[in-house]
C-alpha positions in Angstrom: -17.7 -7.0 4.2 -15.8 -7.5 1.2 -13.2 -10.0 0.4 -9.7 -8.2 0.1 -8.5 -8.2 -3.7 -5.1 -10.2 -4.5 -2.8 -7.9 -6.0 1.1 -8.3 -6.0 3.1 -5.6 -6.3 7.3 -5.7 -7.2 9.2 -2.1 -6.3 12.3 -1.5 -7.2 15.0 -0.8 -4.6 16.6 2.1 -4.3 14.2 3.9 -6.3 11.1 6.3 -5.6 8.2 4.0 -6.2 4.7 5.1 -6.3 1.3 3.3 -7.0 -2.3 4.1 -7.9 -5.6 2.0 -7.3 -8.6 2.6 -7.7 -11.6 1.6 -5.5 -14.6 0.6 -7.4 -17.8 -1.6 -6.7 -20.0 -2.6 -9.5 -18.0 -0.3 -11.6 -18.6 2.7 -9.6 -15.6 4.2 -8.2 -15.9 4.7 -4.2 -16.3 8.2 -2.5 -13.3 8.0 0.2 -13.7 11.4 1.7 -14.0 11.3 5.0 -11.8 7.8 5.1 -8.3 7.3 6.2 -6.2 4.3 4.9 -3.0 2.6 5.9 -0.2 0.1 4.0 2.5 -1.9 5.9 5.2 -4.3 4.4 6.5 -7.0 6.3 8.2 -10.1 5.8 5.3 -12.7 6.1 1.4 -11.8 6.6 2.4 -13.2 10.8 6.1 -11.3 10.8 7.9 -8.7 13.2 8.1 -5.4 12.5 6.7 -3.3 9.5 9.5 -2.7 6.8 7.1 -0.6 5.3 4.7 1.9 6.8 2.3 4.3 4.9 -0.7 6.4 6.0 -2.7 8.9 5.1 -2.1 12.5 6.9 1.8 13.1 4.8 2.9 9.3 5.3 3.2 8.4 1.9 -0.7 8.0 1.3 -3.0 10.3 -0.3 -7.1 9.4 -1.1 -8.6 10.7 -4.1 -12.4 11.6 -2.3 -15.0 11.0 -5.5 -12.6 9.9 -7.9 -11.7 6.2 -5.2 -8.4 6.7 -6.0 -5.5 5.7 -3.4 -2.5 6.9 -4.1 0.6 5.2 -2.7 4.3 6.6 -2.3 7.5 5.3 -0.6 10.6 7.5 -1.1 13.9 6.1 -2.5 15.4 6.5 0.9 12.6 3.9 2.7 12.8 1.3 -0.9 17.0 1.4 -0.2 16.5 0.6 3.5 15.1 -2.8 3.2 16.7 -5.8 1.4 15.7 -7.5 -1.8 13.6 -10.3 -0.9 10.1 -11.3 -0.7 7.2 -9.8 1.7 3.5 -9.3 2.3 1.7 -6.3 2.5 -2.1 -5.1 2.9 -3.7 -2.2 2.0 -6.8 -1.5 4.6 -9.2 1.6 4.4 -10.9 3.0 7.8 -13.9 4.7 7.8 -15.1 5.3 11.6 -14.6 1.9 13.4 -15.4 0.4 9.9 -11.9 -1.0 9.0 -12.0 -2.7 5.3 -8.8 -5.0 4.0 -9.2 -3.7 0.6 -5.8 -5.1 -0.9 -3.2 -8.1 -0.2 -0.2 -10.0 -1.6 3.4 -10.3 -2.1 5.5 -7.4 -2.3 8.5 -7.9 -3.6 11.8 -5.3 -4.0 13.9 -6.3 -6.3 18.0 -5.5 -5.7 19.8 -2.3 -7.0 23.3 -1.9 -8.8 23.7 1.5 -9.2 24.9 3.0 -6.1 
């Protein structure tokens, strides 16, 4: 078990917003093939229902296999749905009935003005 990694992440709304991490343990970047991974936003780490909603499989996440990259995407149309404002968000990685919380933090979006 590892202890997720605080990361906090601002996105813009409105916008297309896309991310990349990359898993690495003593250095060594992870080999994800064969894993699947998920990312919700909501408003707190205990809150409703997920603003945000990303998996692998065409929903926004793609894994890099031996390179441990995750890459993350939310279209403009999802970032211009939900209000500016401050959220949580994890980022967890399944690997058979391993599940690992590999990222948290505060995701914020930050307003628009250009319509």
């Amino acid at each position: 078990m590892i202890n997720p990694g605080l990361y906090d992440i601002t996105c813009p709304q409105g916008a297309s917003f896309d991310q990349t991490f990359t898993y690495k343990v003593g250095g060594t970047a992870v080999n994800l093939t064969g894993y699947t991974a998920a990312l919700q936003v909501r408003e707190a780490y205990d809150g409703g229902t997920a603003l945000i909603s990303l998996s692998t499989g065409g929903s926004g996440i793609t894994l890099g296999g031996t390179a441990g990259t995750i890459l993350a995407e939310i279209t403009a149309t999802v970032t211009a749905s939900v209000p500016a404002g401050s959220y949580a968000y994890d980022l967890e990685l399944y690997q058979g009935s391993t599940v690992t919380r590999l990222l948290q933090g505060g995701f914020t979006v930050t307003g628009g003005v250009t319509r």
